[in-house]
C-alpha positions in Angstrom: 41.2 -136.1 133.5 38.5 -134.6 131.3 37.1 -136.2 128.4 38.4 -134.0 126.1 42.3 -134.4 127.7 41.7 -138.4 127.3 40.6 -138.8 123.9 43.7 -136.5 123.0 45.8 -138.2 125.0 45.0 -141.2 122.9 47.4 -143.1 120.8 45.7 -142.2 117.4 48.8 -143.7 115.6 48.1 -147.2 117.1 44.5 -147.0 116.7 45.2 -146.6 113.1 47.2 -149.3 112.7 45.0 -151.6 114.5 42.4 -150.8 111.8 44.4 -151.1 108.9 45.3 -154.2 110.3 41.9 -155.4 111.1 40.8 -154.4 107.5 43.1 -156.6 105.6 42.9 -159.5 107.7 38.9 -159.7 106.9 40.3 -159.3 102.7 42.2 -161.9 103.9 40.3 -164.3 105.3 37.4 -163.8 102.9 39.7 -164.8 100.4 40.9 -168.2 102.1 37.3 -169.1 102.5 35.6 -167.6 99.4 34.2 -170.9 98.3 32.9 -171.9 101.5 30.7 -168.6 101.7 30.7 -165.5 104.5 29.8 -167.7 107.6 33.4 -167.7 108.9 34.1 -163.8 107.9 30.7 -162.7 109.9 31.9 -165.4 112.7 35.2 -163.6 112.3 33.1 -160.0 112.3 31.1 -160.8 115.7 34.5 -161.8 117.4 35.9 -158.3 116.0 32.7 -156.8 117.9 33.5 -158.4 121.3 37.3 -157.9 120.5 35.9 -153.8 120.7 34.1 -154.2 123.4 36.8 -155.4 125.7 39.2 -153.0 124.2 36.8 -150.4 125.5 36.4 -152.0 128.5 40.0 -151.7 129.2 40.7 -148.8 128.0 38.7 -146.7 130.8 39.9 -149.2 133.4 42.7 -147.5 135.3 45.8 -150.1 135.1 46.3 -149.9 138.9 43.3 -151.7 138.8 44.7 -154.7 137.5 47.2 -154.6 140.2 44.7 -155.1 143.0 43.1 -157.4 140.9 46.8 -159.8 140.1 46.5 -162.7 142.8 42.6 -163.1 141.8 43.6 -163.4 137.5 46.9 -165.5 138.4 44.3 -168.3 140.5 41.3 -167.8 138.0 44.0 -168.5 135.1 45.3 -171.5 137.0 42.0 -173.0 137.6 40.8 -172.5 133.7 43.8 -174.7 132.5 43.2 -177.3 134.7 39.2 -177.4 134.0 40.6 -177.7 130.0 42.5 -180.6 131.3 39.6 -182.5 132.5 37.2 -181.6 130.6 38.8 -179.6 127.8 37.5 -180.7 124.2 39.8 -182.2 122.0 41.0 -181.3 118.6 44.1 -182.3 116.5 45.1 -184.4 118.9 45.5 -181.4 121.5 42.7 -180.5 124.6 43.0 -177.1 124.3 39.5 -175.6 124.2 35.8 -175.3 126.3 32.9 -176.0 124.8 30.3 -173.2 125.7 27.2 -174.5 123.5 28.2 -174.3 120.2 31.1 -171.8 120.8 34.4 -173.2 122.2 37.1 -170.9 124.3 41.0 -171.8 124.4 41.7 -170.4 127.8 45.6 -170.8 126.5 44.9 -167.7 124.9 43.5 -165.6 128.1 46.4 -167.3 130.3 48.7 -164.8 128.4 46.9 -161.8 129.1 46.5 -163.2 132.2 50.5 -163.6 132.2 51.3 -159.7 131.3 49.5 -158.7 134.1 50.6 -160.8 137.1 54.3 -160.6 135.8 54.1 -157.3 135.7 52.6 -156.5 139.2 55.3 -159.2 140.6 58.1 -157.1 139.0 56.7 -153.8 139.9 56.3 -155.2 143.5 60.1 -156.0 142.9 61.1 -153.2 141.5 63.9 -152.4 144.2 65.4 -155.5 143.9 65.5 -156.1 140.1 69.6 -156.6 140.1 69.3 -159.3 142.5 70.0 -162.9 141.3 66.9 -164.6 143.6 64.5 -162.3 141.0 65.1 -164.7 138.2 64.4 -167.8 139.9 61.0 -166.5 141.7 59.9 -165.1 138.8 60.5 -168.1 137.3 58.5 -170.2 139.8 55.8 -167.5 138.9 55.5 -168.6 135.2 56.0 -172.3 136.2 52.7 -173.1 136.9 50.7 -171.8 134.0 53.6 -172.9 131.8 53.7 -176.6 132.8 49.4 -176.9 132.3 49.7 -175.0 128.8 52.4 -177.2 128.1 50.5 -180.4 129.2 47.7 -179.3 126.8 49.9 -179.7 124.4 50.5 -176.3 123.3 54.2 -175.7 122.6 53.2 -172.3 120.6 51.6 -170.6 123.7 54.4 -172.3 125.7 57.3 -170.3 123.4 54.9 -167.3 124.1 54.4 -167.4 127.8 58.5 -167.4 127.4 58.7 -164.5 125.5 56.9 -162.4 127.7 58.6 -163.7 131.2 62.1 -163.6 129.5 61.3 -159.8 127.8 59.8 -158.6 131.1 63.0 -159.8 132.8 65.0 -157.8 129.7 63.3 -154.7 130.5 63.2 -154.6 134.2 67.3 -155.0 133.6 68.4 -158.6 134.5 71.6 -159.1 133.2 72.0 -160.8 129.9 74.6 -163.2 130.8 71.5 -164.2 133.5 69.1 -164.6 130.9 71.3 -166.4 128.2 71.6 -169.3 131.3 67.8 -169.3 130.9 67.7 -170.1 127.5 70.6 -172.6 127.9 69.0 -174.6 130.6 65.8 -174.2 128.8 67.0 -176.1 125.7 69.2 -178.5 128.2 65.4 -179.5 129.6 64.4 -179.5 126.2 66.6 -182.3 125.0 65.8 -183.7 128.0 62.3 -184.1 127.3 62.9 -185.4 123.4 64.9 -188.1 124.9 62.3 -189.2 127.4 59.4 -188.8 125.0 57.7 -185.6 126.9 57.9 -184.1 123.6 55.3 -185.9 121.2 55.7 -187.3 118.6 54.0 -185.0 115.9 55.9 -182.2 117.5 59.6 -183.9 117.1 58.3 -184.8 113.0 57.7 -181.2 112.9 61.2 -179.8 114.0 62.3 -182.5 111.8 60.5 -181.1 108.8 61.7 -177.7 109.8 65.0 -179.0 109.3 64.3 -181.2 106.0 61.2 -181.1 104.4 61.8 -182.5 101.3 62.3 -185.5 103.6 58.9 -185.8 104.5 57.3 -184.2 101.8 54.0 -185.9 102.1 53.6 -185.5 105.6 54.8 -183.1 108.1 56.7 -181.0 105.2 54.1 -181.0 103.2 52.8 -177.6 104.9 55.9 -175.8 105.0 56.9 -177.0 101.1 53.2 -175.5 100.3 53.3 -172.6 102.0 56.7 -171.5 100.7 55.5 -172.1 96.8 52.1 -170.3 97.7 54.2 -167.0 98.8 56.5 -167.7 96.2 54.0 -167.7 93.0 52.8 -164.2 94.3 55.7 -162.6 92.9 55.9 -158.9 92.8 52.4 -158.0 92.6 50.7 -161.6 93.5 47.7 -162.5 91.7 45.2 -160.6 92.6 41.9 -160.6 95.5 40.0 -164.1 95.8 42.5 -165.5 92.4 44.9 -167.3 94.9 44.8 -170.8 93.7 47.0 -173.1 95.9 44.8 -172.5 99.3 41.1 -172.6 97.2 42.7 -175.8 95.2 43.3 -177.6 98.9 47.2 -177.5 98.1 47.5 -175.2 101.4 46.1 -176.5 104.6 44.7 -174.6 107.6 44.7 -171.2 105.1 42.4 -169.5 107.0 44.1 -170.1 110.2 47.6 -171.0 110.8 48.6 -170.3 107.6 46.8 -167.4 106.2 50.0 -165.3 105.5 50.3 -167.4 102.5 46.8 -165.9 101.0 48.9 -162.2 101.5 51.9 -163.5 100.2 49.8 -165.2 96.7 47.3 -162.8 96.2 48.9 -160.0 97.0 52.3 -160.5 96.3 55.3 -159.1 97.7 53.8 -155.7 98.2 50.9 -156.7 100.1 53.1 -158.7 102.3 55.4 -155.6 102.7 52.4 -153.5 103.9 50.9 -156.1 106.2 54.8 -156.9 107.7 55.1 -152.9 107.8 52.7 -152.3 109.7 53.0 -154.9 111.8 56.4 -153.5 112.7 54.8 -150.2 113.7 52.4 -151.7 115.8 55.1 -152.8 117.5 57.0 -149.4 117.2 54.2 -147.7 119.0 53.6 -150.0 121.6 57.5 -149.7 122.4 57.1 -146.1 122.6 54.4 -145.6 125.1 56.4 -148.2 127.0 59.4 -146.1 127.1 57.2 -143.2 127.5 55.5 -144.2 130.9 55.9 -142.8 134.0 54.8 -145.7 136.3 57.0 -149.4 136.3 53.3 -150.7 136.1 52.0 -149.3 133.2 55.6 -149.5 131.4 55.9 -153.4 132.3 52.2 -154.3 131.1 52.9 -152.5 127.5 56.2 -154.5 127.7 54.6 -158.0 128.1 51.8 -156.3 125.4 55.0 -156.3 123.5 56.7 -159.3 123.7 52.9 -161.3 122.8 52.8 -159.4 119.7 56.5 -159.7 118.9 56.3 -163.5 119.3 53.0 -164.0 117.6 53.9 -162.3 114.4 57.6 -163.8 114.2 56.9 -167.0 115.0 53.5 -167.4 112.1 55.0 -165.4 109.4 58.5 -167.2 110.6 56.8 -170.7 109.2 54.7 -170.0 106.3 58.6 -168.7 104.8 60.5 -171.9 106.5 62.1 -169.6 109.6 60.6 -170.7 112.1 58.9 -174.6 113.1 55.5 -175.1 113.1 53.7 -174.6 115.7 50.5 -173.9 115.4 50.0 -170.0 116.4 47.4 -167.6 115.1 48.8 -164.2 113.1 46.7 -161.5 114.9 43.8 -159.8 113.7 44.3 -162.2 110.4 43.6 -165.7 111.8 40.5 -166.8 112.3 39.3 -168.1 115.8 37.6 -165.7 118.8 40.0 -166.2 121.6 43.2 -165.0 120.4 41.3 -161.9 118.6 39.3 -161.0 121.7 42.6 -160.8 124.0 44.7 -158.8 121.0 41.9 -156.0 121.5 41.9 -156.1 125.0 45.4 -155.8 125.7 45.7 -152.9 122.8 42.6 -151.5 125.4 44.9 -151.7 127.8 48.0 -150.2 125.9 45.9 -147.2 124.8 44.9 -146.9 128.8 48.8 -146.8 129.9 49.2 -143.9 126.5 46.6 -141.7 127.8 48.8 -141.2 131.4 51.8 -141.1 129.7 54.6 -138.4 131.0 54.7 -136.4 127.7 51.7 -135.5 128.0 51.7 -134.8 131.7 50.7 -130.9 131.6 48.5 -131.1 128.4 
């Protein structure tokens, strides 16, 4: 392919998005920590740099390449969540993260890209026998592993995420839905299994239980959701304008600039802003459907698929709390949150989206 034929071939739709996007998540985050000064935005605007760079890096990989490379990121993937479990740094009560110097890693976060791409090698190498019943079950033993150290961490949030992208591979590749509804029954079976004998903690049963009735616990674990829901609510039509939020800069929303930065959006910027930003969020997720549906090669359309689903799940599931419908559960809102890791793999699998666009069939005799 010449150079000309690839950057046409390009996806200049999604790139867009991605930088409109990117742009309001830095307004964004400025705003939460506006009287703390820049350090976290230019923190946030190196991370955006190496986010580029492994975009890039993807991008001119061929995606056969991650193929060959499956059994090597699957092990690799393995061994990084159990390192975090011996010697992982601990923080809110979880040991999720590596301490490199003074930067620290969640490898939770790389475990999903690594995810996409082993699943979807496993279910291109199955691709003949994608109606048989045994599929479900070995891919399911596939997912196991990773799932149980992730889950061990504790990190129920990349758990529910590493779910999403096995069950919406399994979707695509066309297991029956009567299949995957037994799934998700015996899935919330082992999950009342586990509440009963205490494998769920503690602060993650008070949280379902503020989910449920925060008024309850209104100066504990529903103290977040209560907050968040009168910080989007006080934004009204038009919100209150850039950097004139008041409920995050007074200390009445906790974890702004992370879990909960939506709520910055939804004050400061009203129902419109939060319009825009869920807009465009949905055509992210528009476009990466369509060069899904538009691939030529199981690989390439099962990777944008699992692409998907981590998008999908990330958005639903952060926006879903700071407006009460969804539990808490700690997971960044891409390209707004701050943090490295999670930014760094939203570029790289976008890098590797925008790789599967440029061989895509429409464009086969351009």
């Amino acid at each position: 392919m010449s150079e000309r034929a690839f950057w046409k071939r390009m996806d200049w739709w999604l790139l867009g998005i991605v930088l409109c996007l990117q742009l309001s998540g830095l307004f964004a985050l400025a705003s939460a920590t506006f009287l703390t000064g820049w350090s976290k935005v230019l923190r946030q605007g190196m991370w955006m740099g190496i986010g580029w760079v492994a975009f890039f890096f993807a991008l001119w990989a061929d995606p056969q390449q991650w193929a060959r490379w499956a059994t090597w990121i699957y092990w690799a993937n393995i061994a990084l969540l159990v390192l975090v479990l011996v010697v992982g740094h601990e923080q809110y009560g979880a040991q999720r993260w590596l301490r490199l110097g003074s930067v620290t890693v969640q490898p939770s976060e790389f475990a999903k890209a690594a995810l996409i791409i082993t699943l979807a090698t496993f279910l291109t190498e199955q691709r003949e026998r994608l109606r048989d019943g045994s599929l479900l079950w070995r891919s399911g033993l596939h997912i196991a592993l990773p799932f149980a150290l992730v889950f061990l961490q504790p990190d129920l949030g990349t758990s529910l995420v590493l779910i999403a992208i096995w069950l919406g591979g399994l979707f695509f590749a066309g297991v029956p839905v009567r299949s995957l509804m037994a799934v998700i029954v015996a899935g919330l079976c082992l999950f009342a299994f586990g509440w009963r004998k205490g494998i769920i903690k503690d602060y993650q049963k008070q949280r379902l239980l503020a989910f449920v009735d925060p008024y309850s616990r209104a100066n504990r674990e529903g103290y977040h959701i209560i907050q968040s829901q009168l910080a989007i609510g006080s934004g009204g039509m038009w919100g209150k304008g850039l950097f004139r939020g008041r409920m995050g800069k007074l200390g009445f929303v906790p974890a702004q600039h992370t879990d909960f930065i939506f709520t910055v959006v939804g004050e400061e910027g009203g129902f419109v802003w939060a319009a825009i930003v869920v807009g465009l969020f949905a055509a992210l997720l528009a476009r990466l459907l369509m060069i899904a549906t538009e691939s030529d090669h199981p690989l390439h359309a099962f990777l944008v698929v699992g692409i998907f689903c981590f998008f999908a799940a990330h958005i639903t599931i952060n926006i879903g709390m700071t407006l009460r419908l969804m539990p808490i559960t700690g997971l960044p809102l891409p390209f707004f949150s701050a943090g490295g890791s999670n930014l760094v793999v939203c570029y790289f699998l976008l890098g590797i989206a925008q790789s599967v666009a440029t061989r895509r069939r429409r464009w086969m005799f351009a």
